[in-house]
N, C-alpha and C positions, 0 to 999 in steps of 0.2 A: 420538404419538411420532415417528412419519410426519414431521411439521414441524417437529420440534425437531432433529432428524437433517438435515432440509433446509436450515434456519438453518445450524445448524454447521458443513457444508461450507461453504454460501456467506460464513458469517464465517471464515472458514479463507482462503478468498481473498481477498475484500477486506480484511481485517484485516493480511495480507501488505502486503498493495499500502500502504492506508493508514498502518499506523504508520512503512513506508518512506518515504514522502513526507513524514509529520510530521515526519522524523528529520531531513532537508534539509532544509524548512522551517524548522524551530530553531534549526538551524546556519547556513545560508546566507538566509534568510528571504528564497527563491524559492520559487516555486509552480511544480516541475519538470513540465513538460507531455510529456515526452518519458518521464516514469517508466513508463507500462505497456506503454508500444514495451521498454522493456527487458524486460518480462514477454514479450514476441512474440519476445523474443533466446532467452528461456528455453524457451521452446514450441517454437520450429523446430530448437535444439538436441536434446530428447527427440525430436523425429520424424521427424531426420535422422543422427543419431550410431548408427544400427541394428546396428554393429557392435560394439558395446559395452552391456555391461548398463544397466540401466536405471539405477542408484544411481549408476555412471560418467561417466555421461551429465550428470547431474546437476553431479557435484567438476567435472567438465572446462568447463562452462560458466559454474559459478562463477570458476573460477579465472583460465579466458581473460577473461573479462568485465573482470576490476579492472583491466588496463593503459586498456581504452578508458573507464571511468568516470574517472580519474585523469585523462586527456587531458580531457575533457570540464569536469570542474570547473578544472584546472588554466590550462588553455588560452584555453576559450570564457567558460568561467561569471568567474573571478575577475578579468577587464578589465570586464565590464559591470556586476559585483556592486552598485555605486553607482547602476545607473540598475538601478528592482524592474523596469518594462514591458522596459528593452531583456534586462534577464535574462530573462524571462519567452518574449520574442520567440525568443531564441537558444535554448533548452529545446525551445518549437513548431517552430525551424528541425530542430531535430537528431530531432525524433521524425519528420520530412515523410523526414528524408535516412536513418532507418533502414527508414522503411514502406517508400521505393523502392527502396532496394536489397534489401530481401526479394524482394517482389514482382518486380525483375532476377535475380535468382539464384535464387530457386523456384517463381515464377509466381503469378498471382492464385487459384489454385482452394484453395481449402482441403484441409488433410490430417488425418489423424486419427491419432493414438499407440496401441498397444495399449497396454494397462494391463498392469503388471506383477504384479499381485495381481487373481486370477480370484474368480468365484465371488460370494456374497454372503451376509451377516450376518444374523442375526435379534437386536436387541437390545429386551430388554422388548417382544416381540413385534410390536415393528418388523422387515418386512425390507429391506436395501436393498444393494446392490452393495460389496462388501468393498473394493475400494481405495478410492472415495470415503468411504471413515469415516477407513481409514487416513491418507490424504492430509489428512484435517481434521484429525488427533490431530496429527500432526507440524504442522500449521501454526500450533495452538494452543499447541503445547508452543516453539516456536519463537518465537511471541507475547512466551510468556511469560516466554522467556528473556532477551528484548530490553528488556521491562519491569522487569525482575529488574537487567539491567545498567545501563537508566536509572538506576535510585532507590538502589541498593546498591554502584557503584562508581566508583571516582576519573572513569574516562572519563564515566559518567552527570553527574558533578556539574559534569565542564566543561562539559560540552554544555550541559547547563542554564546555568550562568555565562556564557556566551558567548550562548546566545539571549536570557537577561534582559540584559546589557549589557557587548558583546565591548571596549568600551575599557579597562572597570575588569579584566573577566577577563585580558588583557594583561599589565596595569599588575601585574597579583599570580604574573605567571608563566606564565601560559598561552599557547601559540601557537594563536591564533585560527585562522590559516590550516591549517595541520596538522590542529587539528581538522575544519575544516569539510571539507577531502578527506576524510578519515577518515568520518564524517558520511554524504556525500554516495553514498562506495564502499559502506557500510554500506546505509544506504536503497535505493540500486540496487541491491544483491545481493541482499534481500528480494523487490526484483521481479522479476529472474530466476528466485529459487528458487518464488514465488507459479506464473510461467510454467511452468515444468518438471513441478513438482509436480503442476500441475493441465491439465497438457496432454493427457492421456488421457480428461479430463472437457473440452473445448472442442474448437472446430474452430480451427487451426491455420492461419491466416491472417496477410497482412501491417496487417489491418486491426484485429485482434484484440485489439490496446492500447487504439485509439482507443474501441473500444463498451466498456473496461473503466473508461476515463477518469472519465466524467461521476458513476458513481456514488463512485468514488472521492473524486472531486474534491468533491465536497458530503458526504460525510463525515468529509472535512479541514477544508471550513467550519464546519460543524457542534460541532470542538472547539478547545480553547483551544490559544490558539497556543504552541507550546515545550511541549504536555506530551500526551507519548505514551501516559497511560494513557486520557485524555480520547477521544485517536483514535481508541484500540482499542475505545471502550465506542461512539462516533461509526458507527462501522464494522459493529457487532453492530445497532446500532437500522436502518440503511441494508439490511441483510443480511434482517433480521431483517422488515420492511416490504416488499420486492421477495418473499421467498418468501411473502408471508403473503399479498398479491394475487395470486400466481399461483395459489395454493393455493383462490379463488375464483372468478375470472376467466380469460378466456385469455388467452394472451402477449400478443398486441398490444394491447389494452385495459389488462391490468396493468403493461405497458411506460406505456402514454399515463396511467396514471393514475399509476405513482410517477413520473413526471419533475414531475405537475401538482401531487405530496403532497409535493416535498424543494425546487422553488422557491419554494410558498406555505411553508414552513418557511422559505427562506432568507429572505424578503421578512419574514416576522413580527419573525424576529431582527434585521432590519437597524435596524427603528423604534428608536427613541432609550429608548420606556416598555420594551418587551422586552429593551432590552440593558440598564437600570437594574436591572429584576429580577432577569437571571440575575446581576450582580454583585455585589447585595444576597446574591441565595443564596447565591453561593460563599463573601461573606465572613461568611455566617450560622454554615456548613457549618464552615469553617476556625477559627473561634473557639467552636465548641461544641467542637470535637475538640481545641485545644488548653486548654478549661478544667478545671480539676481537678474530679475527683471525688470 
């Protein structure tokens, strides 16, 4: 129970982080590199806002967040949108130009958040520190509402239409643009809330995006491009693999050993026979569930 407690938080963060990034990716089919610098926006707000409740802390750096996401997609991302690498580039530039100015404005040392909820749990006779369950519940339930929004409303079905093919979704009414800021604000305010949420479990660093990056970033490869539920399940297997070696090994060994378990994964899937299969399955999967019973 120990480990399933342990998954659950760690999927509570990266599942944040990740189906934010698949969300941009769908919509503006970039690979936002700058996305868990926006979690380090959300983390130095809980550690520096100390005059305000903790829940406060939280609305107030959502809310300040959306003007500079909107700049960002508006401004930077939508001239280079036609070229993926110079988008890609611009994303890397603007995560280099937020780590500096943390680190101008707060210094290199890390800080740490109290936690607003003391004490800790015993569930099924596990015990383990009460906000970290808390913080999971809300990021799962938050998951889930995002996926709920995908698949069950008018916004979900444009996003989709426009990541499967934004000239026809146009051509039928849709402003492609409008979406994908929409999109883009959406996705980053996930990584904020991921930072915030979980800033009393991390050290609170300018650097604190970039070591959340790479596991992120291979559990975005890891699912199908334009669909958020792929992410979040991408997200739980990534989550779910980093606790279960640390759970035998020590950190820097279970660190060297999932970087060596999610590249030999990437490298499998890259082969032409491994992407034949997972295709075959999917359209095995998709035509069982559509044949009558």
């Amino acid at each position: 129970m120990d480990v399933l407690l342990a998954i659950l938080s760690q999927f509570g963060l990266y599942g944040l982080l990740t189906v934010g990034i698949a969300t941009v990716f769908a919509a503006l089919r970039v690979v936002n590199l700058a996305h868990c610098d926006f979690a380090m926006i959300g983390a130095y707000a809980a550690a520096t806002l100390i005059g305000f409740p903790f829940g406060w802390r939280v609305v107030l750096v959502l809310g300040a967040t959306i003007p500079l996401l909107v700049v960002i997609e508006r401004v930077l991302l939508r001239r280079s949108r036609a070229d993926g690498l110079g988008s890609m580039l611009v994303t890397w530039g603007v995560g280099m130009a937020l780590r500096q100015l943390a680190e101008v404005s707060f210094g290199a040392t890390p800080r740490s958040v109290t936690a607003p909820v003391d004490g800790s749990v015993t569930v099924f006779g596990a015990s383990g520190p009460a906000y970290r369950l808390v913080c999971s519940l809300i990021a799962v339930a938050v998951i889930g509402l995002v996926l709920l929004a995908a698949h069950r409303t008018r916004w979900g079905l444009t996003l989709r239409a426009v990541a499967d093919n934004p000239s026809m979704a146009g051509l039928l009414g849709t402003d492609p643009n409008r979406l994908r800021t929409t999109a883009f604000v959406a996705g980053g305010l996930l990584a904020v809330l991921a930072g915030a949420l979980y800033s009393p479990t991390l050290a609170v660093s300018p650097t604190m995006g970039f070591s959340l990056l790479v596991p992120v970033f291979f559990a975005l490869l890891f699912s199908r491009p334009g669909s958020l539920a792929t992410a979040a399940l991408a997200a739980l297997g990534v989550s779910a693999l980093a606790v279960l070696l640390r759970t035998r090994l020590s950190d820097v060994v279970a660190d060297a050993l999932f970087y060596v378990v999610v590249f030999g994964i990437a490298a499998a899937r890259s082969r032409p026979s491994i992407r034949r299969f997972f295709s075959w399955s999917r359209r095995f999967a998709v035509g069982s569930a559509r044949s009558p019973r």
